[in-house]
N, C-alpha and C positions, 0 to 999 in steps of 0.2 A: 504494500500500500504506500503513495507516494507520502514524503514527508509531510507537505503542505497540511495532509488528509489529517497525519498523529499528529500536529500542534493543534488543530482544531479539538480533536480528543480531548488532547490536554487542558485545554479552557475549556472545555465542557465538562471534566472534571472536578475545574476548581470549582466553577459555578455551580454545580450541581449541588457539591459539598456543602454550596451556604445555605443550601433548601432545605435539610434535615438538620444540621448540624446542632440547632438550639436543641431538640427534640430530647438529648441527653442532658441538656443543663439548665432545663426550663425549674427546676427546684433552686439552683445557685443562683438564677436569675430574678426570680420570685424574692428571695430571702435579700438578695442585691439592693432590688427596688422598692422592697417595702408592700410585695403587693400579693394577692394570691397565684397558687400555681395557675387556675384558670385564664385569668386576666392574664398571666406570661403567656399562652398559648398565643397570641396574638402575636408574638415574637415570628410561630411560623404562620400562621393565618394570612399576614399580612405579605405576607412574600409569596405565598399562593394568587393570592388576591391579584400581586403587580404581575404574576408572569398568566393568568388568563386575562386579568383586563387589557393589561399596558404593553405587554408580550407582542399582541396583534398591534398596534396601536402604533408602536414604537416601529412595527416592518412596513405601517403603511405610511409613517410618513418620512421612513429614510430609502423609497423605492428605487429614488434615483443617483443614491449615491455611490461614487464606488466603493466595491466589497470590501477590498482588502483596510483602507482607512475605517469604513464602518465595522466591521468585527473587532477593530482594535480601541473601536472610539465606544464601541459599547463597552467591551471589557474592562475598560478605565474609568468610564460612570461608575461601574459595579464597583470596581477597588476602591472608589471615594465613599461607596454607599455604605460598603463595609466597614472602611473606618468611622466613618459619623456613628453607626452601632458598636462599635469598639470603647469608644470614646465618650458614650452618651451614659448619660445615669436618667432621662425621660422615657418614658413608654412610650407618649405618641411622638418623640424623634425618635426613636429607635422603630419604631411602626412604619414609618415612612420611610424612612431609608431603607428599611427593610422592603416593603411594598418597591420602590424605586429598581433597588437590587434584583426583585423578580420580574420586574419589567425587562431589564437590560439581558436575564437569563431570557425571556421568550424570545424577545427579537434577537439574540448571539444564534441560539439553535435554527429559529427561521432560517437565517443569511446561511448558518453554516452548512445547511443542507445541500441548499442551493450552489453555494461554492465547491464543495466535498465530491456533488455531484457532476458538476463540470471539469472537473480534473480529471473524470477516469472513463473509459469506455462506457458506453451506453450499458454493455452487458457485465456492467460490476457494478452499478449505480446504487443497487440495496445495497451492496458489501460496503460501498462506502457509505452511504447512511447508517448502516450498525457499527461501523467503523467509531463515528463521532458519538453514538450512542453509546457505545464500550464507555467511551469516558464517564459520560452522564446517567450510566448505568452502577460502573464500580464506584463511584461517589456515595451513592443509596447503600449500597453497604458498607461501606468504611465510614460513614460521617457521624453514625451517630457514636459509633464508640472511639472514633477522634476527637469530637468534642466533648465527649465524657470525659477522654485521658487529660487532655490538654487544660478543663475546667476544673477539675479537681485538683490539678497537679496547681496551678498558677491564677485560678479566675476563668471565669467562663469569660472575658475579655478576649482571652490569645486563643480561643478557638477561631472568632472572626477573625486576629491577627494571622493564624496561619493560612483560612481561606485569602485573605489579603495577598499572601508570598506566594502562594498557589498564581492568583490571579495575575500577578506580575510575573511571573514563569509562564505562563500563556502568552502575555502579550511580549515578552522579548523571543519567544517561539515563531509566534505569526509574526511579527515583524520580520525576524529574518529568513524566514523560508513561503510564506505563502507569493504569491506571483500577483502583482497588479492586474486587477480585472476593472473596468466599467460598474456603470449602472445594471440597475433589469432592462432599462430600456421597454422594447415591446411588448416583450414577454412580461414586467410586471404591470405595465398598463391595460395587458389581456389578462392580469390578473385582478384587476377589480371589477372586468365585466363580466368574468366568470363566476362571482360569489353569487348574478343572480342562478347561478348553474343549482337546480334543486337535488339532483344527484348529490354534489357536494355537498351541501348540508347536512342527507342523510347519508353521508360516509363519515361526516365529522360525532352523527349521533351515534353510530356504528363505534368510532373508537370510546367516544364517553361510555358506555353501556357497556363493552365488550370490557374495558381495561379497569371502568369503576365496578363490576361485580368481584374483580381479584380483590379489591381494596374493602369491600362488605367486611372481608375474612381477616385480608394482613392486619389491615389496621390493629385488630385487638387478637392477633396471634399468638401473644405472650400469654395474654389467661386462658385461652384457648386451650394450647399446649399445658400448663399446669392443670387447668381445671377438668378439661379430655382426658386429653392422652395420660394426664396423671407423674408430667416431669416434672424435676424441678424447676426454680425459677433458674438454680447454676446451668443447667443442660438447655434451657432455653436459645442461652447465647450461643451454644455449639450445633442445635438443630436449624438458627435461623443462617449458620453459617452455609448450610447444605442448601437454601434459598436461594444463599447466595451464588452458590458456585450456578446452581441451575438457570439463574438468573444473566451471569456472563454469558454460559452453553446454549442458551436458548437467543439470545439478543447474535449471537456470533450466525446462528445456523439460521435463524430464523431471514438474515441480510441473503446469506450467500442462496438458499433455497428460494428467496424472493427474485434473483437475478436468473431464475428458469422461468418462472412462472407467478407475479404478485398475488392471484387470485386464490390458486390452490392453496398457497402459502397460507395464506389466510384464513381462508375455510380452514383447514387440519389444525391449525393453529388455534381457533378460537373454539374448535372442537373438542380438541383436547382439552382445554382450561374447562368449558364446560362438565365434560367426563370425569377431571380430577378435584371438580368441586363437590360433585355428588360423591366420587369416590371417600371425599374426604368427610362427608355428612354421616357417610355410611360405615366405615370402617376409623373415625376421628379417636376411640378410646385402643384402637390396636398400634404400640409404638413402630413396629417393624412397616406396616403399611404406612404410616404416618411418614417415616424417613422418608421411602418413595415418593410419595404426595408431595411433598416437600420441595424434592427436586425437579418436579413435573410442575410445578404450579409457578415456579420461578423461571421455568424455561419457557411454557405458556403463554404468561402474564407478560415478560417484556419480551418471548421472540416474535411476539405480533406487534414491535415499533418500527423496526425497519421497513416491514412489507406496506402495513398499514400507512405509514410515509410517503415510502412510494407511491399507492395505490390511488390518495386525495390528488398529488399530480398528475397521476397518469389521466384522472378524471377532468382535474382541471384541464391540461392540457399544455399547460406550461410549466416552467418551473420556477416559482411565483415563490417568494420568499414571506409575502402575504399570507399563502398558503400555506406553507409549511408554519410561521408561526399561528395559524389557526388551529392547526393542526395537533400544536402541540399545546394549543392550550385546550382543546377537547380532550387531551390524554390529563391534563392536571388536571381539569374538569371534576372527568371519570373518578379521582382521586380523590376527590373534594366531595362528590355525591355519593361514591360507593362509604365513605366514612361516616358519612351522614344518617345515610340507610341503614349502615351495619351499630350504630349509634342510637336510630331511633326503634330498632327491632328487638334490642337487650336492654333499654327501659321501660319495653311492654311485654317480653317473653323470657327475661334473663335465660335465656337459653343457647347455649355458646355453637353448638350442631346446625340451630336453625339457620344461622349464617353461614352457613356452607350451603344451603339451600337456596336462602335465597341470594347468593352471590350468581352461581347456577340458574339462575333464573335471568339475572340481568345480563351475563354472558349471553346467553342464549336469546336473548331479545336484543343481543349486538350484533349478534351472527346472522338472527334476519333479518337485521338492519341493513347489512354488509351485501345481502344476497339482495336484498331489493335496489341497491343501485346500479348493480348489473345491466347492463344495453340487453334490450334482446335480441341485436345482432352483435352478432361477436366483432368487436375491435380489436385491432392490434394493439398489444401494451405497449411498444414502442413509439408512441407518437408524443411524448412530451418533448417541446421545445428547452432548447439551454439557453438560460439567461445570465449566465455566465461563461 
């Protein structure tokens, strides 16, 4: 994979790191500010909040500038935004920068698809889309228990200092190795005629639904696993490790399998997460099937980001960095709504199984989401324009 492709990785990394990283020190931070642990949640709330709002917002109104200063001029907003949170002892300054910082995370992924994807053959285009995701994927598993180390050890302060050094390790990356490119030019201009495209809309409901039914379950996977399956809370962090690894395995195969075919990829994809959500309903108190489940849910759950990526362009028809940060703010979406449901299901049934049920339910209401944007003449998936 071309260099240009891993510096992108790499600031998708840092940034991604700053999306969970409170998540472990939202008690130090509570206790910092004098405030409740809920009222800390806002810490990550708000950085949800900027990368669906501001995410989209932020790719349409830098359509026309070129990439390689825009990915670098977003990543440098983020590094300021992170230190204002570093630095800050206010909730709503720290809320807002926070919010800011997830803005600058949706529109970095928008651009960087778009660029990722013009550096390499047509027929590796997913590989490099999970390429950039690899980063923005191992972030979600290493961040929560980097900011746990880093908080405990020193202030939950130098966890946003380390995303900080992260972030300026990206942009001394992209600077030196990415290539000068232009605007979107056409291609992002045909990219806001195309949002009246209703197809894309419902391929954008397709990934909320498909990707917020994993998040019913992860979300509250920790009592899941103690209160099911019957672990401890110490084996917790070694079972959610096995997530992880499926998590890299599935984001890797799920690109390279999408550069045969985006559609299939898709289907089998969201089928499986389906199948290992009931499996997990049904078999949640047996640890040995659990391992499995585990690994299958994590491969699932993000190897349907690459294809699914692909797929909104190949719909749209360009490759619209509009797009793609819409795109991905349907996946945080997914993220935000699958918590919500899996939240307000166990304040009316405390029942920890049931959300393996109905996680399997909203997968499955993605996956016919997904088949209903299908032409019923068969198009070639090769017709996305490079706007880069």
């Amino acid at each position: 994979m071309p260099f240009p492709i891993v510096a992108l990785a790499l600031t998708a990394f840092a940034l991604g790191t700053a999306e969970l990283v409170p998540n472990g020190l939202l008690p130090l931070i509570s206790a910092d500010l004098a405030i409740p642990v809920s009222t800390a949640g806002w810490v990550t709330t708000s950085f949800a909040l900027g990368a669906v709002i501001g995410g989209p917002l932020v790719a349409a109104a830098t359509l026309r500038l070129p990439r390689k200063p825009l990915v670098i001029g977003l990543t440098l907003v983020f590094l300021v935004a992170n230190a204002i949170t570093a630095l800050s002892a206010s909730l709503p300054v720290i809320a807002l920068s926070r919010a800011l910082a997830g803005a600058m995370l949706g529109g970095f992924l928008g651009t960087a698809i778009t660029v990722a994807r013009g550096l390499v053959a047509p027929s590796r285009q997913a590989t490099a889309i999970a390429v950039v995701f690899t980063g923005f994927t191992v972030s979600n598993v290493i961040a929560v228990p980097i900011g746990n180390l880093a908080g405990r050890a020193v202030g939950w302060e130098a966890a946003f200092w380390v995303v900080s050094l992260l972030a300026a390790v990206g942009v001394l990356a992209m600077w030196l190795v990415l290539p000068s490119a232009p605007g979107g030019g056409e291609a992002e201009e045909r990219g806001f005629g195309v949002l009246r495209n209703g197809r894309l809309w419902t391929a954008f409901l397709a990934i909320a639904l498909g990707y917020g039914g994993l998040f019913v379950v992860y979300t509250y996977i920790a009592p899941y696993l103690t209160s099911v399956t019957g672990v401890s809370q110490g084996s917790v962090t070694w079972l959610l490790l096995l997530f992880g690894a499926g998590l890299i395995t599935g984001n890797a195969l799920g690109g390279r399998f999408a550069d045969r075919t985006v559609t299939g990829t898709v289907v089998v994809i969201l089928g499986g997460l389906v199948v290992s959500l009931l499996a997990l309903w049904a078999l949640g108190s047996w640890l040995p099937a659990v391992i499995v489940l585990l690994v299958l849910l994590g491969g699932t759950g993000f190897g349907m980001v690459p294809p699914l990526q692909s797929y909104v362009l190949q719909v749209a028809g360009v490759a619209s960095a509009l797009v793609s940060a819409l795109a991905a703010a349907a996946f945080n979406f997914g993220v935000a709504f699958g918590s919500a449901v899996g939240g307000g299901v166990l304040a009316r049934v405390s029942d920890y199984p049931v959300l393996a049920l109905v996680g399997a339910g909203m997968s499955a209401l993605g996956l016919v989401a997904f088949l209903a944007t299908r032409p019923r003449a068969r198009v070639p998936e090769e017709r996305v324009l490079e706007a880069v």
